[in-house]
N, C-alpha and C positions, 0 to 999 in steps of 0.2 A: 581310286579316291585317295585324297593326298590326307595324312593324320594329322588332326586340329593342331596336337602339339604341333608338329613340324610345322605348318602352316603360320603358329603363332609367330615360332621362333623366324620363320621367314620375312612375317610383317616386322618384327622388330629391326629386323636386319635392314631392311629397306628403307625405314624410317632413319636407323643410326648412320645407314648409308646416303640418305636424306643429307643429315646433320653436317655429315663429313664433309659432301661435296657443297653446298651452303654458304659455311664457316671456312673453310679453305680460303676462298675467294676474298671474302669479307678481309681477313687476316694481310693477302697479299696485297689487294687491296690498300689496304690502310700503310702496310711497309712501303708499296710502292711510290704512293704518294706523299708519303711521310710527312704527314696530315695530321695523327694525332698529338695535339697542343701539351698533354698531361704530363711524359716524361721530357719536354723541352727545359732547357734553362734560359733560351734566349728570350730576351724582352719580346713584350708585343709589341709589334711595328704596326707604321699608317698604313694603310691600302688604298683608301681613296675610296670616293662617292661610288663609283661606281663600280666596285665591287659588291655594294648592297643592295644591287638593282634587283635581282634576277629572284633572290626570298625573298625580297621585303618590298616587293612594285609596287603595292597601295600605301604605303609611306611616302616611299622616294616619289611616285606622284603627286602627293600632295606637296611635298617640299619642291620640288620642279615650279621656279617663275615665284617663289616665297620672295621676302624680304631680304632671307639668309642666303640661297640661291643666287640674287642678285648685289650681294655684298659687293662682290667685284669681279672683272672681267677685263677679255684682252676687248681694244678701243675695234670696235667693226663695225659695217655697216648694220649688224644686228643690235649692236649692242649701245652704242650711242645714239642718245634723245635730243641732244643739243644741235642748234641749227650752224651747221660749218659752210655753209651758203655766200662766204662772203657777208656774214652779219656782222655789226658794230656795237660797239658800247663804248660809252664815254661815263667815267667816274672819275671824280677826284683830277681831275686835267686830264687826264690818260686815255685816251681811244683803243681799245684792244680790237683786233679785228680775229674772225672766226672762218678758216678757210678751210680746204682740201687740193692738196696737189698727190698722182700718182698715186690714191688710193688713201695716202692718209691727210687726218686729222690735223691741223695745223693751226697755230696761236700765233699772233703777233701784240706783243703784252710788253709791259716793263718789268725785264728781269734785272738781275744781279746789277748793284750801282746804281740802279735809276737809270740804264740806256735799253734804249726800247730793241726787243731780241723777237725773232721767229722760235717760234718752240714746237714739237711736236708731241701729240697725245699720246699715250701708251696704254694707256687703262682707264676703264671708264667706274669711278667710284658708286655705288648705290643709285637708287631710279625712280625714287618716289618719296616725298613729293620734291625733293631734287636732284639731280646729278652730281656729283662733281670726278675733275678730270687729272690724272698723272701726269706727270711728266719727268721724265728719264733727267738726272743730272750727274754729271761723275761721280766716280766713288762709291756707286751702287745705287745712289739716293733717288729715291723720287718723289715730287715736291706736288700737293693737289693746290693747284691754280684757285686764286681768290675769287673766280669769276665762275658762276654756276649756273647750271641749266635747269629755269622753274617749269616744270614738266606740267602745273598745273594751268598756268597760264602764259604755258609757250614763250619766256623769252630768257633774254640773259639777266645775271643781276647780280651785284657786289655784296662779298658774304659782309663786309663789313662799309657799310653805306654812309654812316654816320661817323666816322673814322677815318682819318687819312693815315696810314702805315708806311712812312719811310723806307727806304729799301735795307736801311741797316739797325732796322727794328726785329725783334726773335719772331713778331708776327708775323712776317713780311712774308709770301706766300715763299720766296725763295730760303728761308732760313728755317731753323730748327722749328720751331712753333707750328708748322705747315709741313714737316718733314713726315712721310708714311712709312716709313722704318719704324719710328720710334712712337709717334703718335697713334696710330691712327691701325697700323699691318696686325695685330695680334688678333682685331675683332672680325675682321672682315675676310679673314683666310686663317685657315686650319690648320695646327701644327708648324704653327710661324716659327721660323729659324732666326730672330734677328741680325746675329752675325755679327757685330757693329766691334770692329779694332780701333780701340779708344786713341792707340799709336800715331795712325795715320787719316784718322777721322772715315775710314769707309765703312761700306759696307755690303754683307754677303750673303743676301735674306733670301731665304727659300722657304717651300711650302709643301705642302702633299696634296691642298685644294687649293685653288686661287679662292674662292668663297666658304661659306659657312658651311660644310659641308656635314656628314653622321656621324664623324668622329670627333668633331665639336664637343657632340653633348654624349657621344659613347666611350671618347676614347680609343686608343689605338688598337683598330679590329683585327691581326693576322691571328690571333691564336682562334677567335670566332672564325674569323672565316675556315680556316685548317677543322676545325670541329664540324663547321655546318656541311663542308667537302665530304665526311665519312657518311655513308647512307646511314638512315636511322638507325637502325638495328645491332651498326657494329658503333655508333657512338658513345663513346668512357662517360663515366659521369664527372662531373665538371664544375667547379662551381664557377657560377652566374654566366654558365653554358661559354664560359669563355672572354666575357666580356668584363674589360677597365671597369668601366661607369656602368652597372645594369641599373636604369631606370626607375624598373618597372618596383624598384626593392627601394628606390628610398623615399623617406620620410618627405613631410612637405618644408620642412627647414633646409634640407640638404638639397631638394630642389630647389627650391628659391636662391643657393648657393650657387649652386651648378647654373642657372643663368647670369649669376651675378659679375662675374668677370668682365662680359661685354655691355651689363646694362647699368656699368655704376661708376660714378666719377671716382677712379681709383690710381696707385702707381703701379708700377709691374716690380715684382722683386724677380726676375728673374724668365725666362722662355717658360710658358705655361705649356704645361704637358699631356694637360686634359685627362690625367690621372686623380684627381684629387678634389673632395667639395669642400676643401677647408679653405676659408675667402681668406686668412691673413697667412697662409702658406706659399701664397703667391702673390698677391696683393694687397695693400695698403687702402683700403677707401676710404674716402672723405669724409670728415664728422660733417655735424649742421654747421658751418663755419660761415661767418658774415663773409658775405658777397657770394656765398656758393646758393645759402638754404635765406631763406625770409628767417626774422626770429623766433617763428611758430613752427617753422621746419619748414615749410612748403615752397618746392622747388621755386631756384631765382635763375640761377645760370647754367649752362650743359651739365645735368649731374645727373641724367636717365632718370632710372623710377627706382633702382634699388634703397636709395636712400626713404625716400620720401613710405614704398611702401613696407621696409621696416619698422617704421613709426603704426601703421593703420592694424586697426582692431582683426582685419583679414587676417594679417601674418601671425596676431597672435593667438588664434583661433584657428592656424591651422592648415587656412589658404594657402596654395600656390598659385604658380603662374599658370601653371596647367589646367586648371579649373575653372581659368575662362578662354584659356589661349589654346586651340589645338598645337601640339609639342613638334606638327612637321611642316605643317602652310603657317601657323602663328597667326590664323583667322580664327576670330569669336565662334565660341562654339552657338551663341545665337546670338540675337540682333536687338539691340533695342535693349526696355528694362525685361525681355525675354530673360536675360542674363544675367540679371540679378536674384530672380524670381527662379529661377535654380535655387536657392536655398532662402532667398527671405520671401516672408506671405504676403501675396496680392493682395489680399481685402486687406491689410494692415497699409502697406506701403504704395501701392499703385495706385491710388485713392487721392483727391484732392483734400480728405480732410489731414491728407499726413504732408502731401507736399502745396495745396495750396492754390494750385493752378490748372486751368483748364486745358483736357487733352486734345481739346480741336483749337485753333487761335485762326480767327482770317481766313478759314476754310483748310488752315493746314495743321498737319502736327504739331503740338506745342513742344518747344525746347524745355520750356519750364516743367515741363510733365515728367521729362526725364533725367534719371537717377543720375547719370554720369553729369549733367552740368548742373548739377548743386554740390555733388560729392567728387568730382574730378577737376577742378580747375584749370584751365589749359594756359600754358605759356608758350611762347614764340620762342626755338631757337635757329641758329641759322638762316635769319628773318623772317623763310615760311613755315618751319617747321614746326608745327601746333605740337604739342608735347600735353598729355595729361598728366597733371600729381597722383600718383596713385596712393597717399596715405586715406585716401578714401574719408577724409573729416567731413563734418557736418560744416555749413555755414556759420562763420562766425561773425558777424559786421561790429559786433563788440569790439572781438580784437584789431581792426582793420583800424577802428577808431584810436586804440591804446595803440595801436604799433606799429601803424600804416601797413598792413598785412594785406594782399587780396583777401576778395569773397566773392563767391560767386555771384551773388544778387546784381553788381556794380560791376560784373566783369564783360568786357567785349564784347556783342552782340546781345545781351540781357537788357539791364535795366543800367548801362553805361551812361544812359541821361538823367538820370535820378541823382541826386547828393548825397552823401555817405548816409546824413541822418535819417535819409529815408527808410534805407534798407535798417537802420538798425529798430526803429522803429515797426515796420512793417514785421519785424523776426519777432522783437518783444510782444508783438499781439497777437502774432499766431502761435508761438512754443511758450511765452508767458517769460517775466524777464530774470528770472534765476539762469544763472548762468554758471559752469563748473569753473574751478580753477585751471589754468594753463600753461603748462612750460614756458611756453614762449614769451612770459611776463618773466622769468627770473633770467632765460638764456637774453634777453632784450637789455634788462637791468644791470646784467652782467658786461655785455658789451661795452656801455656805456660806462662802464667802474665804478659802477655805484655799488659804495661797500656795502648798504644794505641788503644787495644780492647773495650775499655770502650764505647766510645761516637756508636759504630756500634752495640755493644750488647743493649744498651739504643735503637736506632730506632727499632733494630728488635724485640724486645719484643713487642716494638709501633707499628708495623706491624699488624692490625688485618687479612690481607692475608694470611699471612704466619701461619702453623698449630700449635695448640696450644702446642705439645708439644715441637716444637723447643722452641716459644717463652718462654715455662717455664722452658727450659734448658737455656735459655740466661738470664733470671730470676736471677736464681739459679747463676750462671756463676758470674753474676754483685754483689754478695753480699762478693766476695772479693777481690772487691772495694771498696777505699773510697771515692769515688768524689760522689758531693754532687745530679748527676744526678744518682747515682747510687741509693742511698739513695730515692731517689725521686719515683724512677721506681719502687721502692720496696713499696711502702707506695699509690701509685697510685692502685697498680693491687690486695691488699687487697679488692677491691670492684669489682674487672675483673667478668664478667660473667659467665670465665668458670671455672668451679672448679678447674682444674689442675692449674693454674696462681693464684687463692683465697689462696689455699694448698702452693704453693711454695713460697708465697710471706707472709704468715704468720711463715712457719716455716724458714725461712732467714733474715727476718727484725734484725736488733738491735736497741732497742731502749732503750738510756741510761737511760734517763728521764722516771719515770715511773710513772708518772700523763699522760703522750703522749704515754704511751704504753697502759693505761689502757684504754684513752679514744679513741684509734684506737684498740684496738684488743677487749675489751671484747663484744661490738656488735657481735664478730664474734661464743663469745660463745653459741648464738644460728642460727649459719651457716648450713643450711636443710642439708649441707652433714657433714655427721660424721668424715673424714678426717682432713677439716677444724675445726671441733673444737677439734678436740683432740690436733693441732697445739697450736690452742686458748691457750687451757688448759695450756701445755708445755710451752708456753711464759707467761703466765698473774699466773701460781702457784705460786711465789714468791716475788709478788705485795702487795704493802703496803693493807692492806686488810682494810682500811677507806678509800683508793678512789674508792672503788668499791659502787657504788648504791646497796641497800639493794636485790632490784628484780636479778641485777648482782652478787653479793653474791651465793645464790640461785643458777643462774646458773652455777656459778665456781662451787661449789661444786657436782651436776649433774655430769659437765664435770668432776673431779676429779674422782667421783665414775667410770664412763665410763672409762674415759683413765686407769684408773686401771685394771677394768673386761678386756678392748682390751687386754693389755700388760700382767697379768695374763694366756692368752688364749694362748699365746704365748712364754711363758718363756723356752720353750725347744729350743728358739734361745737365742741367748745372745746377741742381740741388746734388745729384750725387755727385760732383767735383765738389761740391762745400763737404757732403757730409765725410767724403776721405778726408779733406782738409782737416776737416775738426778731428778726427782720428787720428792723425800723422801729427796732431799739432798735442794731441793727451797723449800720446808716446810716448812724446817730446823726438819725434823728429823733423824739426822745423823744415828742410830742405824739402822735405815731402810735402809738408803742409803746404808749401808755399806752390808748390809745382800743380798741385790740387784745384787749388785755389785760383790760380791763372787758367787751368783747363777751367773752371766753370766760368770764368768773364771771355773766353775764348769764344763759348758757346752762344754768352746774352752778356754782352757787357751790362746791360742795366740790369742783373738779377743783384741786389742792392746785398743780400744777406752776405754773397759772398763776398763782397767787397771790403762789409767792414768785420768781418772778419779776419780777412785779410792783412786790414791795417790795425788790428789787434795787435795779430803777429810780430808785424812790422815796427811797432811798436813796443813792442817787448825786445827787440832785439837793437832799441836804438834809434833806429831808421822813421824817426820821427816824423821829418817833413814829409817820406812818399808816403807816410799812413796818411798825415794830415792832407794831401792830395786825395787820396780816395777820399775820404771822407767828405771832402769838397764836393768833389764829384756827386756822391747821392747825394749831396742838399741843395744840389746845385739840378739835379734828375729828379730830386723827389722831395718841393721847398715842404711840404706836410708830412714828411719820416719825421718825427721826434727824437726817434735814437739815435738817428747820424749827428741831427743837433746838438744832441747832449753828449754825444762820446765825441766828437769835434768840440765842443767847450773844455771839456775835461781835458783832453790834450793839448789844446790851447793852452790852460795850465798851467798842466806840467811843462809846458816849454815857454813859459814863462813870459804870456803875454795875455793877462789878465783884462784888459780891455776889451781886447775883441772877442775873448772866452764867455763872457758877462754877456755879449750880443746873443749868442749862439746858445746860451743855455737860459735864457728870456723868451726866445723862438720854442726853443724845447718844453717850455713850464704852458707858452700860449696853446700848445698844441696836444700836450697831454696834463691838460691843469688838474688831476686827479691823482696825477704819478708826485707820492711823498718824498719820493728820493731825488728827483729831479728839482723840486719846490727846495730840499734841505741844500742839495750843494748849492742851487742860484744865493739860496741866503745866506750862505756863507763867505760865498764868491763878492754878493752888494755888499756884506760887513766889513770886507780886505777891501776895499773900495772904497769904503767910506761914505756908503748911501745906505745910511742906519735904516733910514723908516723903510725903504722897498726891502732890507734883512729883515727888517721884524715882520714885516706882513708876510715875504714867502716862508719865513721858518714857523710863525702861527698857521700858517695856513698848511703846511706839512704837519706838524702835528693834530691839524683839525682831522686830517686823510687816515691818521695813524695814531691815537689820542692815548695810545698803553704802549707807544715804542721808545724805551727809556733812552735813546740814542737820540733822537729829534726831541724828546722833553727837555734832555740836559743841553742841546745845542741852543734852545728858545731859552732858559732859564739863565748861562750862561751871555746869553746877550745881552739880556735884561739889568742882569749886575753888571754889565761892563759899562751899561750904562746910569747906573743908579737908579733902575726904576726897583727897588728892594722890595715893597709891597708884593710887585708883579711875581717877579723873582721867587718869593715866597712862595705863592698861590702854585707855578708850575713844580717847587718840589715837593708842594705836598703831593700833588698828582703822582709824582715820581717813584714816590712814597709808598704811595697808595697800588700802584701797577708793579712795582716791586719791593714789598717790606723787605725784604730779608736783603739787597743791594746798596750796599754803604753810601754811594755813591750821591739818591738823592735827601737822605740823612745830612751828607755832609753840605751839600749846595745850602739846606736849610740854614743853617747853623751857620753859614756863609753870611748870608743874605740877614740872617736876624741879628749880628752881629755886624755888620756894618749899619745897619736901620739903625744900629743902640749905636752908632758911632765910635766902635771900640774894634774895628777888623777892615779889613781891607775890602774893597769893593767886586774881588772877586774871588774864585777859588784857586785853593794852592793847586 
């Protein structure tokens, strides 16, 4: 009989000899594979879709055949929906035909020049409710064809129908505007590489997915996968088990972030790295800007749904995307107002006495019944592409009436045969006719430069309620004004918390004085987002370089390096050829500026901004006539620019031929008749001419626009006595007076003027 002790000691033993051989394994294991992520220093790297198959199958299935799945792909018989049968189309004179020879895909279209070219497909772009198709061109580039395949109703058809695009237009399917490098590659494929050598204009774009693949919205998975390789029991602990972007841990802000890159009209600053949910650390988006957003916000032309649902009471409350949208198919998590009714109450909403309308109509479902086409308005992009607004607003036929805004009641397939008044009528008697105040009355008022918009753009930027990015459209908005609360609002939200209002309110400010520029803005050159300082950068590069503190020194130049490598990364647009421009040219290195500034007309000759910028330049330096040629050029591109009119009058000029300068800054006053600056030099320009009465009306009518700027009072007052109207004279300096006591200036006009009336002084001032 063996002794309990010993027997003890032998179970222990066998247990610790358990352990040993176990843990052995485990240990070799792990060296062998050298798997464990925790003592690595190398970055995590992409791995690709399908490395996430084999843990995570009930994901990677639902995403299989999604929208993101089908982003992009090589051109196969699986993969293309377009009929290559030998089909035709004729638009705009052009016959394109659609074939196959030896397997591929094959176009006969008008390319490069206007001479009709064979082209072949390379990749088939997205698959519902359109196609559209690559095509390989040197230099790495590949160009998606203007001709696309309506999957819904089986044919071909022209993304731009209503348009004819020249071949040496930036939209022309062959030119930059249509290029998938730069356009269009960062969304539709993972871990996009752009490549793009501004030197020799190519490019050298690679990928880890051709589609939208887990790393998208995870992040570069090797250190994940090397962790999920060790069996459970010998896995380290880890934070967020390994993973870039762990999901499952952020907020609904940082979600909403985390899709926003692909779903919002924005710039790229740089290869997105799928590290990071700060939107302006990589990207620039859109405010509500005329021609992008309607003046109430509500989507007008391709800007997704980020914008629009930053504005809606969801985001501020809390919503993301994910709360309606499964995160891997990107299907409703149900159907119908199922899906709203997730969080608001049926007896309150699903009821005809909140929406008005019956749930059967004609034997069928009623559209009116449901929540999305009252609270989603849908717009066409890409001609079939229905797109919903997601700021989720209530009906307003009000504002429709104030501001020509949709509404749903009047919208396409509703009550599109009704007249405006009907619906606004039909809304007043069902919700009664009080109605809230509206942004899109001051951002509306604004556009149009009506000064009375100033003091309501000033509260609503002061509105912390209201979503950040109206406020930083009303921001933006206020900086062309000059009233001194304009100024203020801009100078206040330089320290605003949230990045979008820090960005807009650095790159809007003017500040003449540059001891006040430098001691408000260069702080900002080390602002944790990269947006902001590359602002920084752009306002503080042509700052006397001694009022910068030595450690601020330092940073400018950082920023300098940066805002270079951004705008470098991007010079296949030609806003970033301007914006080096503008940088080489506050250096003051003209030869750069200049070299800049041709690479952006290189890109789009008609991008106008760079143009007359350019002939700023050129102008500075002399070389008057070639400025005054561009300047031609956009008025001659674009007879409704005001600015080329009026900086082409002004250089007229100065080179000294007053007559035809008088034409060009009459066009300029017809076109922006609100701009006081424009109205003051015409009137000064018709005085040196000797057409008093058209001087007196455009220099009244500048100080109507600007009635406290003592620069246009004394120009109006000044007139007045050169022509003996003294009385008049009078009246404008007491104004002057009055806008400035303590400025000698309209003191002395008075005294001018009341002294000539007594007939004892000269008829104007000394």
């Amino acid at each position: 009989m063996t002794d309990p002790i010993l027997r003890r000691w032998q179970l222990v033993g066998l247990v610790a000899l358990a352990v040993i051989v176990t843990t052995i394994p485990l240990s070799l294991l792990r060296r062998d594979r050298g798997a464990s992520p925790a003592p690595s220093d190398a970055p995590p790297a992409f791995v690709g879709s399908e490395a996430c198959r084999d843990c995570h199958r009930t994901q990677y299935e639902d995403w299989r055949g999604s929208d993101h799945d089908l982003a992009m792909d090589l051109a196969t018989e699986a993969t293309v929906l377009g009929d290559f049968d030998d089909a035709e189309l004729t638009v705009h004179g052009v016959t394109s035909r659609f074939f196959r020879r030896d397997g591929r895909f094959l176009v006969w279209t008008q390319g490069p020049g206007g001479d009709m070219a064979e082209f072949e497909v390379a990749y088939v772009f997205g698959h519902d409710p359109l196609q559209q198709y690559l095509v390989p061109f040197p230099g790495g580039r590949l160009q998606a064809l203007h001709l696309a395949w309506d999957r819904v109703e089986g044919r071909w058809f022209h993304l731009y129908p209503d348009r004819e695009i020249p071949p040496d237009d930036w939209l022309h399917w062959t030119r930059n505007g249509q290029n998938w490098n730069g356009m269009c590659a960062e969304c539709h494929s993972t871990n996009l590489i752009k490549g793009y050598d501004p030197d020799d204009g190519t490019y050298a774009t690679t990928w880890s997915d051709i589609d939208v693949g887990c790393e998208a919205c995870h992040g570069p998975g090797s250190h994940h996968l090397a962790w999920a390789a060790i069996p459970p029991m010998g896995r380290p602990e880890l934070a967020d088990i390994g993973l870039v972007v762990s999901t499952a841990d952020l907020g609904p802000d940082q979600l909403v972030e985390l899709c926003a890159p692909c779903h919002a009209r924005r710039a790229e600053l740089g290869d997105y790295d799928h590290t990071t949910t700060e939107m302006l650390d990589r990207h620039l988006p859109s405010l509500l800007r005329e021609g992008l957003y309607h003046p109430d916000g509500q989507i007008l032309d391709e800007v997704y749904v980020y914008g629009s649902f930053l504005q809606s009471k969801m985001y501020l409350r809390g919503v993301s995307c994910r709360d309606c949208h499964s995160s891997h198919s990107l299907a409703l998590h149900r159907e119908g107002n199922e899906l709203c009714l997730q969080c608001h109450q049926r007896e309150v909403y699903d009821t005809p006495d909140h929406h008005f309308h019956k749930k059967v109509h004609e034997g069928r479902p009623s559209d009116g019944a449901l929540c999305v086409k009252c609270h989603m308005v849908e717009q066409p992009f890409m001609v079939i592409d229905w797109r919903a607004d997601h700021s989720f607003r209530p009906p307003r036929p009000d504002l429709s009436r104030e501001l020509g805004t949709p509404n749903a009641c009047t919208q396409a397939g509703c009550h599109d045969d009704k007249p405006l008044e009907w619906s606004v009528e039909s809304y007043g008697r069902w919700y009664g006719q009080a109605r809230r105040p509206h942004y899109g009355t001051a951002l509306e008022a604004a556009r149009r430069g009506d000064p009375e918009a100033e003091p309501d753009l000033v509260r609503l930027v002061a509105d912390g309620l209201q979503p950040a990015i109206v406020r930083a459209t009303a921001l933006e908005l206020l900086a062309g004004f000059r009233g001194g609360s304009s100024a203020a609002s801009l100078r206040e939200n330089l320290l605003a918390p949230e990045p979008l209002l820090r960005w807009t309110a650095v790159s809007n400010l003017v500040l003449a004085d540059p001891e006040e520029r430098v001691a408000r803005l260069a702080p900002l050159l080390d602002d944790p987002v990269k947006a902001v300082r590359l602002a920084a950068v752009s306002q503080l590069a042509g700052a006397p370089r001694e009022l910068l503190k030595p450690y601020q020194r330092e940073a400018l130049d950082r920023g300098i390096a940066e805002y270079r490598e951004t705008m470098a990364y991007s010079l296949d647009f030609a806003s970033s050829g301007m914006n080096l421009g503008n940088l080489e040219s506050a250096l003051g290195n003209p030869d750069r500026a200049e070299r800049f500034y041709r690479i952006a007309l290189e890109v789009d000759d008609l991008f106008f901004p760079a143009k007359m910028n350019l002939a700023v330049l050129l102008s500075s330096q002399g070389r008057n006539d070639e400025a005054a040629a561009l300047l031609r050029q956009v008025a001659a591109d674009y007879p409704d620019n005001a600015d080329a009119a009026y900086s082409l009058g002004l250089l007229l000029v100065e080179m000294g031929d007053p007559a035809e300068a008088v034409q060009w800054l009459r066009v300029a006053a017809g076109a922006r008749p609100r701009a006081a600056r424009v109205r003051y030099n015409l009137g000064l320009l018709e005085q040196q001419l000797g057409n008093l009465d058209a001087a007196r009306r455009e220099l009244a009518a500048a100080v109507a626009l600007e009635p406290e700027n003592l620069e246009l009072l004394f120009a109006l007052a000044d007139h007045l006595l050169r022509r003996g109207m003294l009385g008049e004279a009078i009246e404008v300096a007491e104004r002057m007076i009055a806008a400035a006591p303590n400025e000698e200036i309209g003191h002395r006009v008075k005294a001018h003027a009341e002294q000539a009336l007594a007939g004892r002084g000269a008829p104007g001032p000394e």
